[in-house]
C-alpha positions as CSV (number, residue, x, y, z in Angstrom):
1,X,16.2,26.7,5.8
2,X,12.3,26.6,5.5
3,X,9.9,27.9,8.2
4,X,9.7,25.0,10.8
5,X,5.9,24.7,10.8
6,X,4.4,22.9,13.6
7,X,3.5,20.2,10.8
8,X,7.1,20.2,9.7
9,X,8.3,19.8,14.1
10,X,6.1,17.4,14.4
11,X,7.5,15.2,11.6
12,X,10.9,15.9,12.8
13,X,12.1,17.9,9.6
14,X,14.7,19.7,10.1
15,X,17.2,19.6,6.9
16,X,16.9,21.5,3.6
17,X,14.4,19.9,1.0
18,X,15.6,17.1,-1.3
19,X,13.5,16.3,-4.2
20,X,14.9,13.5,-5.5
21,X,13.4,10.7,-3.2
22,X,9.9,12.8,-4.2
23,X,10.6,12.5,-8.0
24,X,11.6,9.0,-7.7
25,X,8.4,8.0,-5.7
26,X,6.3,9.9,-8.4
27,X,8.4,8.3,-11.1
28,X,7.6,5.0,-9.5
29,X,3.6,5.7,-9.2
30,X,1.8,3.9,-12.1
31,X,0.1,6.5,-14.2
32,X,0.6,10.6,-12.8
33,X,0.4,10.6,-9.6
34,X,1.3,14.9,-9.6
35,X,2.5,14.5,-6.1
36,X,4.6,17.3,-7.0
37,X,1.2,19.7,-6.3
38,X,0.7,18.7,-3.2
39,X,-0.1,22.6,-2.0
40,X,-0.1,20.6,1.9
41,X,-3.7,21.9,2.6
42,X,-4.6,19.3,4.4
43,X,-7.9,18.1,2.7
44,X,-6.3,14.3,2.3
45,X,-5.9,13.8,6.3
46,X,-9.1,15.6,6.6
47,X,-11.0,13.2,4.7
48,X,-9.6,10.4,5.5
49,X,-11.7,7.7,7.8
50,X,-8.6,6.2,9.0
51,X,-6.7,9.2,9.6
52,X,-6.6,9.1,13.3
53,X,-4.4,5.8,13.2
54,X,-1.7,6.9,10.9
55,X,1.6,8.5,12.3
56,X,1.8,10.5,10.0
57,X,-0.9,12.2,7.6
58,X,-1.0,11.9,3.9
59,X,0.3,15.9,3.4
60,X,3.0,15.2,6.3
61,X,4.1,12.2,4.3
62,X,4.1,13.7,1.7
63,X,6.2,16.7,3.0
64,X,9.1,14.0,4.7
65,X,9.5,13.0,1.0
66,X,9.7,16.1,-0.6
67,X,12.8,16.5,2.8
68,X,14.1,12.8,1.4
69,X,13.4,11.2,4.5
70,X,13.4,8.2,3.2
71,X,13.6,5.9,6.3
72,X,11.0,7.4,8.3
73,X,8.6,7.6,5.4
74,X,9.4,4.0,4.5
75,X,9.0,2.9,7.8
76,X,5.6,4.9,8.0
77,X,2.3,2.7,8.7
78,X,0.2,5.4,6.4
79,X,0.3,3.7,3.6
80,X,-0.6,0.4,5.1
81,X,-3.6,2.0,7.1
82,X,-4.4,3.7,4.1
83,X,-7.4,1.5,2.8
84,X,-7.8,2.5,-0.8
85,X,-11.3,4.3,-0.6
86,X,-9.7,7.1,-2.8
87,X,-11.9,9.8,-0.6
88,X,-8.8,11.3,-0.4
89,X,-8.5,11.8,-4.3
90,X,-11.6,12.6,-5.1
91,X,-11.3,16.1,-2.6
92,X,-7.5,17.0,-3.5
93,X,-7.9,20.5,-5.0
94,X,-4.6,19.6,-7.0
95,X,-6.2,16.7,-7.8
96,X,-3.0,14.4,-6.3
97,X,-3.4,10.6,-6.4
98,X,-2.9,9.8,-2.9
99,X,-3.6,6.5,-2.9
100,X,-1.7,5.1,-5.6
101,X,1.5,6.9,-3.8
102,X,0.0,4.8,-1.0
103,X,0.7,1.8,-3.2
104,X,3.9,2.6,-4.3
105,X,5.3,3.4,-1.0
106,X,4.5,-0.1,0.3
107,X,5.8,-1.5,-2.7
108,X,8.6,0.6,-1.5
109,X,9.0,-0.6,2.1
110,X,8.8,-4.0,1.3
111,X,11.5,-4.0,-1.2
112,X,13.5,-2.0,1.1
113,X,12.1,-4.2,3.8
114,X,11.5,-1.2,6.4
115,X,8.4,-2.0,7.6
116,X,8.1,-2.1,11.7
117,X,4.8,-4.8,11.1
118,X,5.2,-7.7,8.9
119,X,1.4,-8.7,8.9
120,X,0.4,-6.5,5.9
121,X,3.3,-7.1,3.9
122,X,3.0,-10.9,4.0
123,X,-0.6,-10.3,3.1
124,X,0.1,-8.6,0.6
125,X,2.6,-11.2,-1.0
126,X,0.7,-14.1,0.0
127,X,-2.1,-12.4,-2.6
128,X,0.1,-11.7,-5.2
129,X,1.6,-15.4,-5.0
130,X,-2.1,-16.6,-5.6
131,X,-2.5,-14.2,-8.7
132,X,0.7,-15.5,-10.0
133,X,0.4,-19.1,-9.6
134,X,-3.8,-18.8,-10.1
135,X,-4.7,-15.8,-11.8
136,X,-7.1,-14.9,-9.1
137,X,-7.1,-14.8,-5.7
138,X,-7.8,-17.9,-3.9
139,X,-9.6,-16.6,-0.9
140,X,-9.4,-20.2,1.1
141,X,-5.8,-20.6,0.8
142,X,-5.1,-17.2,1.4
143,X,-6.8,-16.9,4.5
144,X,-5.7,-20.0,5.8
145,X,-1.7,-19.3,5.1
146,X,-2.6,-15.9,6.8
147,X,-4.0,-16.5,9.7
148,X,-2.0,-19.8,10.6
149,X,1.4,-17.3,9.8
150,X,0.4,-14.3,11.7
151,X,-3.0,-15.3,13.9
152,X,-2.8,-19.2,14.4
153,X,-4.8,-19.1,17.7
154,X,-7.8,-16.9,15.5
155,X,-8.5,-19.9,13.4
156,X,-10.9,-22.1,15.6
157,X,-13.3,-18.5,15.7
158,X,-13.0,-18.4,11.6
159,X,-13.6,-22.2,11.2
160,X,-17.8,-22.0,11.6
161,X,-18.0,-18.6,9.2
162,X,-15.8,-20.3,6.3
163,X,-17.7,-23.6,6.7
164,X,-21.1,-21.6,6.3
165,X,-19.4,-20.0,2.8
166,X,-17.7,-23.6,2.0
167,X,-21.5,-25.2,2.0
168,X,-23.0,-22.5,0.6
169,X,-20.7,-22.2,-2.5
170,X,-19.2,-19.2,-1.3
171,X,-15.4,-20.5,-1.5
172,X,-13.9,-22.8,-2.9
173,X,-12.1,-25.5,-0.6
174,X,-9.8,-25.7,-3.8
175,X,-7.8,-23.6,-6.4
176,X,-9.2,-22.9,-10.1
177,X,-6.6,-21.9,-12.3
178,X,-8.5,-18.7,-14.7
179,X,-8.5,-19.8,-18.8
180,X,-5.3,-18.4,-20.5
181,X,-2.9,-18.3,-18.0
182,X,-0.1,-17.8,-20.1
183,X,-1.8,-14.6,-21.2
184,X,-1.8,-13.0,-18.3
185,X,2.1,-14.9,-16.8
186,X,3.3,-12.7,-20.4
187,X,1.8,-9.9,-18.4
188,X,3.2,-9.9,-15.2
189,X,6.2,-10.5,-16.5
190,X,6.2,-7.5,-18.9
191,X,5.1,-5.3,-15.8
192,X,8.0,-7.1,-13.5
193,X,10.7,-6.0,-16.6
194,X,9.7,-2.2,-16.8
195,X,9.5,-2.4,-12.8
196,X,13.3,-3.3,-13.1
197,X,13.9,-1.0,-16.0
198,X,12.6,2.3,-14.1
């Protein structure tokens, strides 16, 4: 059994490693993500500006996958506090790509649907619905199905800022479609048949 680190006890790892659930995330990570070097230094956690309101850090994440822990890293709010500033990345001495694990493990939760806070998820669809139907994000709508789904008594405080951008021509009250839809609909669907061939 491995040496039961304090990283490890307070993670709650107590089985034998299983690589298969870290293969498949790094199978499922556009590009190489190399989360198989992860050397669990620490750097990741250590750079991280949100850090402090994850349950877990990036190198204990990433050592519950390599245990195939696959619920509790699923269920995990580090990848949805995560927020994409790729400081991480640029100090990994193994040069691991945190962040787009950090992608692929939401994609992950949601499929799986184990996430304990719904808010970020529907976010996250809502976007890609306006991307699908609009090509671009359609930052009136998207706000406004947001914050009546999850924040409905926040909208009266939001009214006077989006007004200010409404008359100032800095959103659009209505959708515009991008030229060559089609182009990028034979896209997505491309990406949507590898997703369900890997």
């Amino acid at each position: 059994m491995p040496q039961m680190t304090d990283e490890r006890v307070r993670a709650g790892m107590t089985r034998e490693e299983d690589l298969s659930l870290l293969h498949e995330v790094s199978m499922k990570t556009a590009g190489v993500s190399r989360l198989e070097m992860c050397i669990q230094c620490g750097t990741c956690g250590g750079s991280c500006p949100v850090a402090l309101d994850m349950d877990h850090t990036p190198r204990m994440l990433f050592a519950m996958l390599r245990a195939g822990m696959r619920e509790e890293v699923l269920r995990s709010n580090t990848p949805w506090i995560c927020v994409s500033c790729y400081h991480c990345v640029v100090r990994c001495p193994q040069e691991v790509h945190i962040a787009d694990v950090m992608y692929t493990l939401k994609g992950m939760a949601i499929h799986a649907k184990l996430y304990s806070d719904s808010t970020a998820p529907h976010f996250s669809q809502t976007f890609v619905d306006m991307v699908e139907s609009f090509g671009r994000s359609y930052e009136f709508g998207l706000a406004s199905r947001h914050y009546l789904r999850h924040f409905p008594l926040r909208l009266p405080g939001m009214m006077p800022m989006g007004l200010r951008m409404i008359t100032k021509g800095r959103m659009a009250m209505t959708p515009k479609r991008i030229k060559q839809m089609d182009q990028l609909t034979a896209i997505l669907d491309h990406a949507k048949t590898l997703e369900l061939t890997s």
